[in-house]
C-alpha positions, 0 to 999 in steps of 0.5 A: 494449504497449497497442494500442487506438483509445481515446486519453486527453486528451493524445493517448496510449492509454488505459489501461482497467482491470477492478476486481477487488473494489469493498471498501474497497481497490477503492473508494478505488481508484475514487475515485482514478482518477476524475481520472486523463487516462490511464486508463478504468475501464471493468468491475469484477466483485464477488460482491456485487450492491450493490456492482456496482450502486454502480459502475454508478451511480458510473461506468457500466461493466459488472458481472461476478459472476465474475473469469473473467467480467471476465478475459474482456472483450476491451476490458480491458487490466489488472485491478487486484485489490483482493479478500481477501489469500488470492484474490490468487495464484488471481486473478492467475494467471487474470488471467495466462492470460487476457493480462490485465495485472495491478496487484496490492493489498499483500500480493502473496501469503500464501507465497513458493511462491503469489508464486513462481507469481504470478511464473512465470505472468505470464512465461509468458504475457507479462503485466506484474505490477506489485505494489503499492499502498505507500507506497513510491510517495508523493511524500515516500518519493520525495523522501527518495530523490531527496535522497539520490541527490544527495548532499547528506546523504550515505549512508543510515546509519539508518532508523527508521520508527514508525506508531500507527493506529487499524486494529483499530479499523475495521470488518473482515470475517473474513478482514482479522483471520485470519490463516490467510486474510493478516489482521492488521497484519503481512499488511495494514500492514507492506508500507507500511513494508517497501517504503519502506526497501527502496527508499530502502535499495537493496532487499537486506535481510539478515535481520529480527528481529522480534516481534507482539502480540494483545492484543484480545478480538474480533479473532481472535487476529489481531496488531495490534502488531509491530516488527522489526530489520531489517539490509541487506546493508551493514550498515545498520539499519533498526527498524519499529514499527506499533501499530494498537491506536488508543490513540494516533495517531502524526499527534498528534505532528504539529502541523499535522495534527490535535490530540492526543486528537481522536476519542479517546471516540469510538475508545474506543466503538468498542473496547468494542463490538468487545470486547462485541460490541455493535457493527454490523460489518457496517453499519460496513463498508458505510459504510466502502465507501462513504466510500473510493468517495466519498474521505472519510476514516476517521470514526475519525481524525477531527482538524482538517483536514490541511494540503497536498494529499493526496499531500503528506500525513503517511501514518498507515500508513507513519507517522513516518520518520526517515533518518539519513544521514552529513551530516544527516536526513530526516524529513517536514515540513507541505509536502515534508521537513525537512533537517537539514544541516551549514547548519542546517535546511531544508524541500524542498517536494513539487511536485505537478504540474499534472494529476500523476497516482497514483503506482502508476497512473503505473508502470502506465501507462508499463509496458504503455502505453509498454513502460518496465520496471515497478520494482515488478514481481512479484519486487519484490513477492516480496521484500517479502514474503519480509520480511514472512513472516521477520519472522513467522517470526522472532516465532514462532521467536525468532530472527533469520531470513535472507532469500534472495529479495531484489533491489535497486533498478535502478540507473538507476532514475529518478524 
């Protein structure tokens, strides 16, 4: 648990936080703790001076060029690292050591053996990992839960989870779309669709089928297609889809979300200019990071205003969810969920409290602040993976894989 005399608006401690990586992931994780009571970002370390200067000037904590420099601050409680998906292992391993507890961007790892030592090292030195940043913690995936867990639909028969994004379209350094370094949409994307399942599938999954495509000039040889079969060790199927091509965006087929084709010429120019080369990346990307720190949305999406506060809001990628279930269906609505029952059909809103904070902040704040356990802990983190990797594996090989390091979901686990 944190001892510290810093006291957050209602009374408790503060936690106070180091970012580690003020990209696009550590920025929108800025932006995101700007209204949190609970929390006080207080340093953030980055090996680029710009982005070091923007967080003095947004947020007015120190600056390290290092992440020994930042692990070494005696007034940082966590770290939440946010660098490229190949640092992760190397990072939180020195964070571990230095008695830093640590909130960790997706993917956990680029091997079994790299989050095993993640693992290891924060046993060792009595730190809490706690492996996020998915879907998994948003109100809907948590609502779906909790109208299961009443019984009103009866058992999970059937997951089906599909998403269309325009991620291949966005700007990317080197390392996103290489995947020798955790690039492409099988590292980056699929942990958002992966978790939910597991968690509202009870965690233990048996084996994944699964295939990739690439099929674009100028990214590297890197997937932007996957889809996969996955079976839990009750025999419930599970199908994944994620096409980050940008043709076709899966919120078109929401109406209350945006209008089919908004922003189609401009995602269309964008494709010709990766493909020819003709399009400023770099430039792209630096405005990219300023828009996450600032919390606007992706230029490329585009579309009418969605509608409901953000938490509330269809998630591109996690995409469209469909939970079938003995008496009925879950799948999202404009407000909360749509339930289909034997009674018909019925929306059950998401309530978002007053002063609610980030779901993945929240865990965090209640594991080390008030020493509750972390659910999404390492070896949660470690399981995703574990799918992740066999349905590469599986794409490569051509057959099914089966999994070994699977946990399941605590069952007094309460939300």
């Amino acid at each position: 648990m944190v001892t510290t005399s810093n006291s957050s608006s209602n009374g408790q401690p503060a936690l106070r936080f180091g970012i580690i990586g003020v990209g696009n992931a550590g920025g929108g994780v800025l932006n995101m703790m700007r209204d949190e009571p609970k929390v006080e970002v207080v340093a953030a370390a980055d090996i680029r001076p710009q982005a070091l200067e923007a967080f003095q000037r947004d947020f007015g904590g120190r600056t390290y060029d290092s992440v020994e420099g930042i692990c070494r601050a005696p007034d940082v409680d966590v770290v939440w690292i946010a660098t490229p998906n190949h640092f992760h292992c190397p990072h939180t391993v020195l964070a571990a050591e230095h008695g830093k507890h640590i909130v960790l961007e997706k993917p956990m790892a680029l091997s079994l053996d790299e989050a095993s030592l993640m693992v290891e090292t924060a046993d060792k030195h009595g730190v809490k990992l706690l492996s996020g940043h998915t879907r998994a913690f948003d109100p809907p995936v948590q609502t779906m839960w909790r109208i299961i867990r009443s019984g009103e639909v009866g058992a999970i028969r059937a997951m089906n989870v599909m998403s269309f994004t325009d991620w291949m379209l966005r700007p990317r350094m080197p390392e996103e779309v290489d995947v020798e370094r955790g690039g492409g949409v099988a590292f980056r994307q699929a942990p958002h669709q992966i978790d939910s399942l597991r968690f509202l599938g009870g965690g233990l999954i048996r084996s994944v089928r699964g295939t990739m495509g690439i099929w674009m000039e100028g990214r590297s040889g890197a997937p932007g297609y996957y889809t996969a079969y996955l079976e839990f060790e009750d025999g419930t199927p599970a199908t994944i889809v994620y096409n980050a091509y940008g043709y076709f965006l899966a919120n078109e087929l929401l109406p209350w979300e945006m209008e089919a084709g908004a922003q189609a010429e401009n995602r269309a120019r964008v494709r010709n200019g990766i493909n020819t080369g003709t399009w400023d990346q770099a430039r792209a990307k630096d405005e990219m990071r300023t828009a996450s720190m600032q919390g606007q949305r992706n230029a490329l999406e585009g579309g009418g205003a969605p509608s409901g506060p953000p938490r509330q809001r269809f998630q591109s990628d996690l995409g469209l969810l469909l939970v079938t279930c003995e008496r009925g269906l879950l799948r999202q609505s404009p407000n909360g969920i749509y339930v289909y029952n034997d009674d018909g059909l019925r929306e059950e809103p998401i309530e978002v409290k007053e002063g609610g904070g980030d779901p993945t902040i929240e865990e965090a704040y209640n594991g080390i602040v008030l020493g509750e356990p972390i659910f999404h802990d390492g070896r949660w983190g470690m399981a995703t993976l574990e799918v992740q990797l066999g349905l590469m594996r599986s794409a490569r090989e051509r057959r099914e894989v089966l999994l070994e390091h699977q946990v399941p979901v605590p069952s007094d686990l309460a939300h």
